[in-house]
MIZA-105501 format. One record per residue (C-alpha): residue number from 1; x, y, z. Coordinates in steps of 0.05 Angstrom, whole numbers, always signed. Example, Ala and Ser with C-alpha at 12.3 -4.5 7.8 and 13.67 -1.06 7.14 Angstrom:
2
[1,[+246,-90,+156]]
[2,[+273,-21,+143]]
//
This chain:
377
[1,[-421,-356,-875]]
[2,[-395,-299,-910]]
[3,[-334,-326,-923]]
[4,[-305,-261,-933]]
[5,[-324,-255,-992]]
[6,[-389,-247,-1012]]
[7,[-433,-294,-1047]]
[8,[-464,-274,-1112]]
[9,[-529,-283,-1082]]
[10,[-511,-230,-1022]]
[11,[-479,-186,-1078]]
[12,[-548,-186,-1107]]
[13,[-592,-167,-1055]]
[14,[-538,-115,-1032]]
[15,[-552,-81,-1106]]
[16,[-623,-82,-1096]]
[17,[-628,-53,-1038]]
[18,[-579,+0,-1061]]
[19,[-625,+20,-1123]]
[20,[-688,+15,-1085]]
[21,[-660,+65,-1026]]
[22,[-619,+118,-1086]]
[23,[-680,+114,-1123]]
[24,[-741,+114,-1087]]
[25,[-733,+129,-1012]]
[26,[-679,+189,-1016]]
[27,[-722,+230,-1066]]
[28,[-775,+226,-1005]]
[29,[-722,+246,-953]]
[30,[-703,+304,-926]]
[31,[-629,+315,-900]]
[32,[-622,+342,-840]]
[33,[-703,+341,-830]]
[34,[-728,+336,-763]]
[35,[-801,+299,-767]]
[36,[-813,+233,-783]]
[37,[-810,+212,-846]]
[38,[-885,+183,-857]]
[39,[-877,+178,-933]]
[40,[-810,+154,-943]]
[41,[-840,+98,-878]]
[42,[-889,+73,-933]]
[43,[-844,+78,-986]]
[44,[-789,+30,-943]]
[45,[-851,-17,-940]]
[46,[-855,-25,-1012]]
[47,[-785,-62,-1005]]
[48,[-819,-102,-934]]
[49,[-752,-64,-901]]
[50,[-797,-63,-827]]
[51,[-804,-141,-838]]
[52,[-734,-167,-876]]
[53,[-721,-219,-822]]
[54,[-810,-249,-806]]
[55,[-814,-306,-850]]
[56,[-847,-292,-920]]
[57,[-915,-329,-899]]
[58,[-929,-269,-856]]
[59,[-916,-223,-915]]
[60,[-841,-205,-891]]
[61,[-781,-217,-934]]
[62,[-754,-285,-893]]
[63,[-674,-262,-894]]
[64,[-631,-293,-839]]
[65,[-585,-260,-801]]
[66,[-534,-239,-844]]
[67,[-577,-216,-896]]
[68,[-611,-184,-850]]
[69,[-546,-146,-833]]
[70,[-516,-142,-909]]
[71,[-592,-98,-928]]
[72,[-587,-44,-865]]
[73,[-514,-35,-878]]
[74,[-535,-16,-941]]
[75,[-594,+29,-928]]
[76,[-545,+55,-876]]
[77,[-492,+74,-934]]
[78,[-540,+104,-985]]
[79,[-595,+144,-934]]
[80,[-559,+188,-901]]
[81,[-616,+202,-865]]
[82,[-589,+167,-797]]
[83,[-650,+170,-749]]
[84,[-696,+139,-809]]
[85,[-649,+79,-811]]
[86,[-647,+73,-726]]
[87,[-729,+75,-737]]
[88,[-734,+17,-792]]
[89,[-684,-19,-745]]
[90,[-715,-15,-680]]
[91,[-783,-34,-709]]
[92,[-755,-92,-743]]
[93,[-711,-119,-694]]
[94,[-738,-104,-627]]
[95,[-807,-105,-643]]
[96,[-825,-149,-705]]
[97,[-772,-208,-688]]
[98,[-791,-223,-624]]
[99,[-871,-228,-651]]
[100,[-847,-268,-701]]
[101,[-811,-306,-654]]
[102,[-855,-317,-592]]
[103,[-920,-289,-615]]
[104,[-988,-327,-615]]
[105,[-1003,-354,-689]]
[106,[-1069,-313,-681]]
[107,[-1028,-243,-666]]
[108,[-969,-266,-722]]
[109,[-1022,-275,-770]]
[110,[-1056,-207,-759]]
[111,[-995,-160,-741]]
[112,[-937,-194,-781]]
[113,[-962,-175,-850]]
[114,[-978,-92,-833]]
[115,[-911,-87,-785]]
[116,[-863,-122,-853]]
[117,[-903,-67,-905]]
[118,[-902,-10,-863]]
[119,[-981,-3,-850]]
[120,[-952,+4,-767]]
[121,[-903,+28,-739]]
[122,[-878,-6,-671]]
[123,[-844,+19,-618]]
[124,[-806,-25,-560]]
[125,[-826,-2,-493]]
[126,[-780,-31,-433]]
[127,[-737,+21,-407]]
[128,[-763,+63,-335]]
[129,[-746,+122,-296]]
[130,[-723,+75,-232]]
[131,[-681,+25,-268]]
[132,[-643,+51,-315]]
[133,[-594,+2,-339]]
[134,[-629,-49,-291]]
[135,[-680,-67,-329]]
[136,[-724,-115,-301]]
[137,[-723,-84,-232]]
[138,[-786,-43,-269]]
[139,[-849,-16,-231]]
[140,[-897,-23,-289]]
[141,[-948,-84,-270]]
[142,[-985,-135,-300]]
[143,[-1036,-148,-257]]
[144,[-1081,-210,-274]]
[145,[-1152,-210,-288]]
[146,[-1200,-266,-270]]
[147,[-1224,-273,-348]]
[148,[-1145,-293,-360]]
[149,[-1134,-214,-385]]
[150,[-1075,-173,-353]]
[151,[-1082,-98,-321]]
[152,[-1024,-51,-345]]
[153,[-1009,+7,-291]]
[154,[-930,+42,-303]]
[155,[-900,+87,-361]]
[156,[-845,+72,-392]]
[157,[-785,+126,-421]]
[158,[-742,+129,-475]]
[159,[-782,+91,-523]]
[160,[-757,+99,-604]]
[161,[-817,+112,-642]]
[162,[-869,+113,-577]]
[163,[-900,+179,-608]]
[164,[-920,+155,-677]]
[165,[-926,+77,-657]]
[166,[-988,+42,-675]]
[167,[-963,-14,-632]]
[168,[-916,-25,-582]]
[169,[-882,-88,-552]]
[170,[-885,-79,-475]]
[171,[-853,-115,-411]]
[172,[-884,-118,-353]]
[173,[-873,-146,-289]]
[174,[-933,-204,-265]]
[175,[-899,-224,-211]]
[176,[-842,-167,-181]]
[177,[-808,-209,-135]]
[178,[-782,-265,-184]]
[179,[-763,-202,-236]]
[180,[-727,-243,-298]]
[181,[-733,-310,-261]]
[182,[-804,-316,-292]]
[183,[-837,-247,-268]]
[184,[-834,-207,-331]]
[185,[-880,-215,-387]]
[186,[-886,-183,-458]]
[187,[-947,-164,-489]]
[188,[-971,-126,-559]]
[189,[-1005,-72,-542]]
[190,[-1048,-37,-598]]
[191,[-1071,+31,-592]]
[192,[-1136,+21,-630]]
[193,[-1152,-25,-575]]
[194,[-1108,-14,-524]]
[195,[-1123,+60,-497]]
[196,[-1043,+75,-475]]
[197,[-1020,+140,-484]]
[198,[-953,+171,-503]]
[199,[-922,+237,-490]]
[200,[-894,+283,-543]]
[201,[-828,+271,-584]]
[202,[-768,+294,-533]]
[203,[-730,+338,-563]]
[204,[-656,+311,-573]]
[205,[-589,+324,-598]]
[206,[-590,+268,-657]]
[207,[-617,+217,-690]]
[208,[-680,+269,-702]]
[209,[-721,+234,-744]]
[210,[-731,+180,-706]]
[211,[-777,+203,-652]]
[212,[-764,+186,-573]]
[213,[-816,+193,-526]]
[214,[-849,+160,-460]]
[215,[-909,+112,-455]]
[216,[-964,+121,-403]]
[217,[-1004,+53,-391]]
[218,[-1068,+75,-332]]
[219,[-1105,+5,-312]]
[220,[-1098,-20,-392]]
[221,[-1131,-88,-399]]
[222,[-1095,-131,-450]]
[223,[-1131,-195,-476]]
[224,[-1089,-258,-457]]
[225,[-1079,-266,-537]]
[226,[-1042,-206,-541]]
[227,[-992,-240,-488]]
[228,[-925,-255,-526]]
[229,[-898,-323,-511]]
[230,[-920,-346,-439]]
[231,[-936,-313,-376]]
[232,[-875,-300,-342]]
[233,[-822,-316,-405]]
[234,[-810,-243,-413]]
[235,[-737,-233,-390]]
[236,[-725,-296,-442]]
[237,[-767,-249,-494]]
[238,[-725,-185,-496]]
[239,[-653,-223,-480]]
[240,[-672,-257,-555]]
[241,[-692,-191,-583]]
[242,[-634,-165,-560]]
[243,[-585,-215,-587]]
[244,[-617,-198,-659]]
[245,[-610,-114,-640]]
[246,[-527,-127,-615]]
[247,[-525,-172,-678]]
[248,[-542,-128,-734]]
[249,[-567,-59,-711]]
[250,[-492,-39,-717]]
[251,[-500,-50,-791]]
[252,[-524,+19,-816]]
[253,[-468,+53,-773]]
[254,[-421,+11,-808]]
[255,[-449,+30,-867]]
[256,[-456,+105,-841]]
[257,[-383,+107,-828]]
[258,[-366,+79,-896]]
[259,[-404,+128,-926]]
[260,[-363,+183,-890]]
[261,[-301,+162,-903]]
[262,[-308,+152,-974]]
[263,[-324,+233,-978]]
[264,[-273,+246,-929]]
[265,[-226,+205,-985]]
[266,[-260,+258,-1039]]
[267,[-246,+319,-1002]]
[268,[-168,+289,-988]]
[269,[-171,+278,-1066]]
[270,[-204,+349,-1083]]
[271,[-152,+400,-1039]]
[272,[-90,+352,-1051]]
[273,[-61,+302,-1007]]
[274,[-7,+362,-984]]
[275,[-62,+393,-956]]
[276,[-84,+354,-906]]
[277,[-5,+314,-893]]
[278,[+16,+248,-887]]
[279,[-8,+242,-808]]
[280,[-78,+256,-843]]
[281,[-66,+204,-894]]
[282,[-47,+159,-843]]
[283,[-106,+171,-794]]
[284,[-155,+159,-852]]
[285,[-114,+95,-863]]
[286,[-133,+71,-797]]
[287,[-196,+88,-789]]
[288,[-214,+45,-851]]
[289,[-178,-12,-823]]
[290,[-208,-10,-756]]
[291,[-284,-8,-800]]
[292,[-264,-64,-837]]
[293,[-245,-104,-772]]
[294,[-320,-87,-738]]
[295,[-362,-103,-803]]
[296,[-327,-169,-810]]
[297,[-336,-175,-734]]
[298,[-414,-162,-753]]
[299,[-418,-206,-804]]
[300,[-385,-265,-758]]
[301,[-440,-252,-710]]
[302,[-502,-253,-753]]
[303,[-474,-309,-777]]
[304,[-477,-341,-721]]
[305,[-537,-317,-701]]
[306,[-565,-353,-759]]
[307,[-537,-431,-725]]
[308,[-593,-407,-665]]
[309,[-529,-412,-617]]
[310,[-533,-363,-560]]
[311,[-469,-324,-554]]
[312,[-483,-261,-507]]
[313,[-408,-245,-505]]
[314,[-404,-250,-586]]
[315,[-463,-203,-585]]
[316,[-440,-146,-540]]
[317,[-368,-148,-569]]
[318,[-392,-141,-630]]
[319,[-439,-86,-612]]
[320,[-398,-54,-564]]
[321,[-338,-52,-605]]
[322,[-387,-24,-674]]
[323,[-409,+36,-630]]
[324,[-356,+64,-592]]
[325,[-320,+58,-666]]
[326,[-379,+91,-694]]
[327,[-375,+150,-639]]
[328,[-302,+154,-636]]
[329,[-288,+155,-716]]
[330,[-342,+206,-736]]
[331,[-309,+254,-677]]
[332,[-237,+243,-712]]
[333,[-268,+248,-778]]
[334,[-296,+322,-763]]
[335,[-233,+348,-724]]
[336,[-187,+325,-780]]
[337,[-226,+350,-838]]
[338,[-225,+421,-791]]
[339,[-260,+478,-834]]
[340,[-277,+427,-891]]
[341,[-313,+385,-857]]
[342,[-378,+434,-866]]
[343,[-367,+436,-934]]
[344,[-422,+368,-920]]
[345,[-464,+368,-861]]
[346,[-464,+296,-868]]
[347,[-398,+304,-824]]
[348,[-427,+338,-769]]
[349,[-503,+309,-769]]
[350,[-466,+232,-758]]
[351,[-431,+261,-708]]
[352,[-492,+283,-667]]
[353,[-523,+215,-684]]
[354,[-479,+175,-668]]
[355,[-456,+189,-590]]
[356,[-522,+146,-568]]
[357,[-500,+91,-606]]
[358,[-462,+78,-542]]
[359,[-526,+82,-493]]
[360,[-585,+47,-536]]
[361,[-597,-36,-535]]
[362,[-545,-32,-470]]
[363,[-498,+17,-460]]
[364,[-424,+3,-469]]
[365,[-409,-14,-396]]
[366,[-464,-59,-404]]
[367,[-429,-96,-455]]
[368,[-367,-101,-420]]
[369,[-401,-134,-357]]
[370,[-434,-182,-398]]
[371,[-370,-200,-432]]
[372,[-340,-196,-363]]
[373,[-381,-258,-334]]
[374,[-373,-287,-398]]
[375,[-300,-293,-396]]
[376,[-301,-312,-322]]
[377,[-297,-246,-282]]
//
């Protein structure tokens, strides 16, 4: 564990990570940029950033959880480019774990390698129109073919990366009526073989790097090799992805909020503590202390991740807890600074970014159910 303190091996890989993202991906990055970074994408492969957690044999970097965590808190502190760090993360953890997990040794083999360097970009495709929050109620069907193939008809909204994906991991329903019980199954789709379509980037009011956009899937026919896992074992799929997403997505907002508080420190230091008052003092005082409660909270649930114990209510406190921090602090952050605060944009882009850190992987009320059962409610 981490022991709260870190190892020097975690200290390590926490300083190499920090050189690699100061010195070669934010020359390539843009602050405040709106288009997806494509270079500074290759340039995170260099470092296998898309593949930290797949296992080294399929050319990824073979951290465990915490690690995992320890790197994107890092790239979250040093880029401040916020919607390039949601991309690398929900390509890595929503896309390339559960492959690594559950896929085929043919399609691990083939895909691993070019989703850990960068050479694709993946997008997860799950969420609908109808459902909403309800996921597998979805429409989209996987109708099977007598040659053991499936037939894709639905779209699918929402989707992070879906407009510059090469790839996409996709759910969808075989059999409607048993829904998670065994109906849903997940498949790699690729579009050099795969003819779905996606729609343009939606415009949005953060995160803008990181392009959002809906999936269109007209009577595709996917190979049964491209199946992930078995027919069916979908719902089982995407509730293991999402343990790894509640686990350590949350680490480059802890790291983003770090990041603004230590300036928000600077400019205290720069116009005098009697300019901004004791209450300010104070508030800044808390807000650190509530950070340093969530990242050890993180760091207790990657860890745990790592003994391959299910703990849905560890995961969704833990993530539920990270974002609503995340939303809440970077809010207080810009109405204390006041005028100052634009004296760094940084301020005011994390703000934008940061109020869908509530909605993505489960929106907070989603947490709180899930912790709800979990406690006996």
């Amino acid at each position: 564990m981490y022991a709260f303190a870190p190892s020097e091996q975690q200290l390590a890989l926490k300083r190499s990570t920090a050189e690699f993202v100061q010195q070669e991906l934010c020359p390539l990055i843009t602050a405040g940029g709106t288009q997806f970074p494509a270079e500074a994408w290759q340039k995170a492969g260099m470092l296998r950033l898309q593949g930290l957690a797949i296992p080294e044999i399929y050319g990824g970097r073979g951290l465990d959880a915490l690690q995992v965590f320890l790197v994107l808190e890092t790239l979250g502190y040093h880029c401040e480019d916020n919607g390039f760090n949601f991309a690398i993360s929900a390509h890595l953890l929503a896309c390339a774990v559960p492959i690594g997990l559950f896929g085929q040794e043919s399609i691990k083999a083939e895909y691993l390698p070019l989703l850990s360097d960068g050479r694709l970009i993946a997008a997860n495709a799950m969420t609908e129109p109808a459902s909403g929050s309800n996921a597998f109620q979805m429409q989209t069907l996987a109708e099977p073919a007598p040659d053991g193939s499936f037939v894709l008809q639905g779209n699918k909204c929402f989707s992070s990366n879906a407009p510059v994906a090469d790839v996409l991991v996709v759910y969808a329903a075989n059999d409607p009526e048993r829904a998670h019980m065994g109906g849903i199954t997940a498949f790699l789709a690729d579009r050099a073989i795969h003819p779905f379509t996606t729609g343009p980037a939606i415009e949005k009011a953060g995160l803008h790097t990181c392009p959002l956009g809906d999936v269109f899937f007209d009577q595709v026919t996917i190979q049964n090799k491209f199946v992930i896992g078995k027919t069916g074992r979908g719902a089982l799929i995407f509730n293991r992805s999402m343990e790894w997403e509640r686990a350590c997505l949350g680490a480059t907002h802890v790291g983003n909020m770090q990041r603004l508080l230590d300036k928000a420190i600077q400019l205290m230091k720069q116009y005098g503590k009697d300019t901004f008052g004791d209450a300010a003092r104070q508030e800044l005082a808390y807000w650190q202390a509530q950070l340093d409660a969530v990242r050890f909270m993180g760091y207790a649930q990657a860890w745990q991740l790592n003994q391959k114990k299910a703990n849905p209510r560890g995961g969704s406190s833990s993530k539920l807890l990270i974002s609503e921090l995340y939303k809440k602090m970077t809010i207080g952050l810009c109405r204390l600074l006041g005028e100052k605060q634009y004296l760094d944009q940084d301020f005011s882009r994390s703000q934008a970014d940061a109020v869908s850190s509530t909605l993505y992987s489960g929106t907070s009320e989603i947490q709180k159910q899930i912790i709800a059962q979990a406690i006996g409610l």
